[in-house]
N, C-alpha and C positions, 0 to 999 in steps of 0.2 A: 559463754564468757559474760561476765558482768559488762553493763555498760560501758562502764569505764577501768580499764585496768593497768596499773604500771608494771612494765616487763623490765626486771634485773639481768642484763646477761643470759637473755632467752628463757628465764625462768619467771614464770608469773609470781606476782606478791601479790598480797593486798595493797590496798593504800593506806598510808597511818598518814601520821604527824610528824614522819622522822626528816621531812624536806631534803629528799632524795637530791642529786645533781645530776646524777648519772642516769639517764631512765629514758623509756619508753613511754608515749603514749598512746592508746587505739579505744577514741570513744565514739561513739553513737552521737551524745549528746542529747538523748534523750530525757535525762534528769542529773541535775545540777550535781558534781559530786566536788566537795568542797576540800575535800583533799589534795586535788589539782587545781579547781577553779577559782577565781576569786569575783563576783559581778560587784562591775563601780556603782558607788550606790552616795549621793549627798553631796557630792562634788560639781565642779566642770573644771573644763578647759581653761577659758577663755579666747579671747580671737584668736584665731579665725572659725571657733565654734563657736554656734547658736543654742544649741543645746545642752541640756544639762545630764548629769548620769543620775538616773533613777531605776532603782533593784526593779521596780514590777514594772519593766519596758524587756524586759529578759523573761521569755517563756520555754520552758523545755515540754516538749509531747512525744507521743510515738512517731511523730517526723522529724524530731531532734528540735537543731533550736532556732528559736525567732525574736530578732530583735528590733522592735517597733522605734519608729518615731514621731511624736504626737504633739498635736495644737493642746500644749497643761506648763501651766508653770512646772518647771523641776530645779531644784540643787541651783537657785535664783536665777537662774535661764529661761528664756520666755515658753522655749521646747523643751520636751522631754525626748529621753532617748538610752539607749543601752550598749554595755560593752563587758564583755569576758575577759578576763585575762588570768594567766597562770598564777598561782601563789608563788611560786619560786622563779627565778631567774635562769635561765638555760643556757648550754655554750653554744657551740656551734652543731648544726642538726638539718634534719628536713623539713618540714610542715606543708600539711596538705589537707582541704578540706574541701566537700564541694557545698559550692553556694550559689546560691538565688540572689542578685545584687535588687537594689531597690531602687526604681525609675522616677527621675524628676530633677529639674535642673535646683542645683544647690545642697544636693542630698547625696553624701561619702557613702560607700562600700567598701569594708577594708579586712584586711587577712595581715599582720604583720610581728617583729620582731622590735622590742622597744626598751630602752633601759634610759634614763633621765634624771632629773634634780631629784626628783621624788624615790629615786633608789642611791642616793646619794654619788650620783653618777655625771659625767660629763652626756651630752643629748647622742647616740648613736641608732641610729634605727635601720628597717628594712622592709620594704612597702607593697604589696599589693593593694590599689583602690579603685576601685572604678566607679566613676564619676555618671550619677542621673541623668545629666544632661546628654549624656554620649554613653550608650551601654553596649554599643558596641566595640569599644575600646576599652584599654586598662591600662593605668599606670602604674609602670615599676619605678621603684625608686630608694636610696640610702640615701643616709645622712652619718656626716661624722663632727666633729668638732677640732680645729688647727689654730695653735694659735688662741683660742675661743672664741675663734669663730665659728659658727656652724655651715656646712655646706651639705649643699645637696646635689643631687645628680640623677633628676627624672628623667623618664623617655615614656614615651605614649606607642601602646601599641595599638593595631588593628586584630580584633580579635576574631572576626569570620560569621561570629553571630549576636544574638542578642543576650547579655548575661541575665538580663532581667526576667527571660521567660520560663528558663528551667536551670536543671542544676548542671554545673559543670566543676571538675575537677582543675581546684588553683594549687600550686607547691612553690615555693621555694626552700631551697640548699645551698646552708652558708657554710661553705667551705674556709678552711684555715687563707685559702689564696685565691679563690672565687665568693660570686654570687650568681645562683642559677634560678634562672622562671620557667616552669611549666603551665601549660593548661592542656588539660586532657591528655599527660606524660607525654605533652610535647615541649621540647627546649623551644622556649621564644624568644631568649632573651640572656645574655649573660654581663656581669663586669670584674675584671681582673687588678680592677686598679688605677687605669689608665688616665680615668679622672681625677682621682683620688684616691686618698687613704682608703681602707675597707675596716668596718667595725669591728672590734677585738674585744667587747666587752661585752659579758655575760648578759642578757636579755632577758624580758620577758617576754610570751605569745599572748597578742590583743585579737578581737576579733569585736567590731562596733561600726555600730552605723551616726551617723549623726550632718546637723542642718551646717552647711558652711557659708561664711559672709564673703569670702575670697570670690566676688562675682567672677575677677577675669579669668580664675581659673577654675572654678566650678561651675558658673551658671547663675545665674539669679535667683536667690532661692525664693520658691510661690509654693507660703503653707495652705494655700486651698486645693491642694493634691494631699495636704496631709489626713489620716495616717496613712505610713509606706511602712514596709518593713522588709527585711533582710533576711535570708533564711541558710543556716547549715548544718550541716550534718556529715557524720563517717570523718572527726578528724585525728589525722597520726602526727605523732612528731616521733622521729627516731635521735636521738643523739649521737652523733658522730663520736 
């Protein structure tokens, strides 16, 4: 199997240009394939990011892929840094990937589901991150928008070991009427609602690291630990 392939209906395709909605994906992540990916490149954030998106902070090898964060100016951010995300927008699905989070207070780790202004969208999202400062925890977390206002609804788990020092298996499953967290196809974590709304709008899959200003909730970020980097590989999304 090619690195990266989309499955129709248990039948393999190629990838084109035809921006499938319906689809599989099962890639290595060994080498960039742009018919699914898209890497942020010229841009940023803004608060509560420190850093900027720059293309060659994104490396793919035969351990798949790694995404650095670095003492360089980038995309007018004092740091540089990297993130993937899919070309196209997906419904509701799985995703899972395993990953090497990157240790140091101030410095995000993240696996998520994101759709916002820049998809002509109101802000809905779905969170795994795990925070440098603590990598032995992870937070889960949505957000929807009511009203317009945005809301969110983190929880912090304890995760049993250190993410930072090898790979471990992260998923979540956005069901039509859940949200479900695994690590290592263990359920840690679920929400049905009970906080709130549950997002209902088409998404994109991110996967980035980058520097945060948010002290009380990241850590103080100290770039004389930088460079740090991120690393993963083997990820699926199945579409529900």
């Amino acid at each position: 199997m090619p690195a990266t392939m989309l499955l129709f209906n248990g039948c393999s395709t190629k990838t084109t240009d035809d921006k499938p909605i319906n689809y599989r994906i099962n890639d290595l992540l060994t080498t960039l394939d742009s018919a699914v990916w898209q890497v942020s490149d010229g841009w940023s954030n803004g608060a509560p990011f420190l850093s900027g998106w720059c293309a060659d902070s994104v490396m793919n090898d035969e351990s798949g892929l790694s995404i650095s964060l670095e003492d360089r100016l980038c995309s007018g951010e004092v740091y540089a840094s990297g993130e993937y995300r899919t070309a196209e927008l997906v419904g509701h699905g799985r995703i899972e990937v395993e990953m090497i989070a990157a240790k140091g207070a101030g410095i995000v780790s993240s696996v998520f589901f994101y759709t916002g202004e820049s998809d002509g969208n109101a802000h809905e999202e779905i969170d795994i991150e795990i925070l440098g400062s603590d990598t032995s925890r992870m937070q889960v977390n949505y957000w929807t928008e009511e009203s317009g206002i945005e809301q969110e609804h983190p929880t912090f788990l304890d995760l049993g070991f250190d993410a930072s020092l090898d790979y471990h298996l992260y998923a979540i499953e956005w069901r039509d009427d859940s949200i479900l967290w695994f690590v290592d196809n263990i359920l840690v974590h679920s929400e049905a609602g009970s906080k709130g709304k549950l997002p209902v709008l088409d998404m994109r899959i991110f996967m980035n690291v980058w520097a945060c200003s948010a002290s009380v909730w990241c850590g103080v970020f100290d770039d004389t630990l930088l460079p740090k980097s991120a690393k993963y590989r083997h990820f699926k999304f199945v579409k529900f």
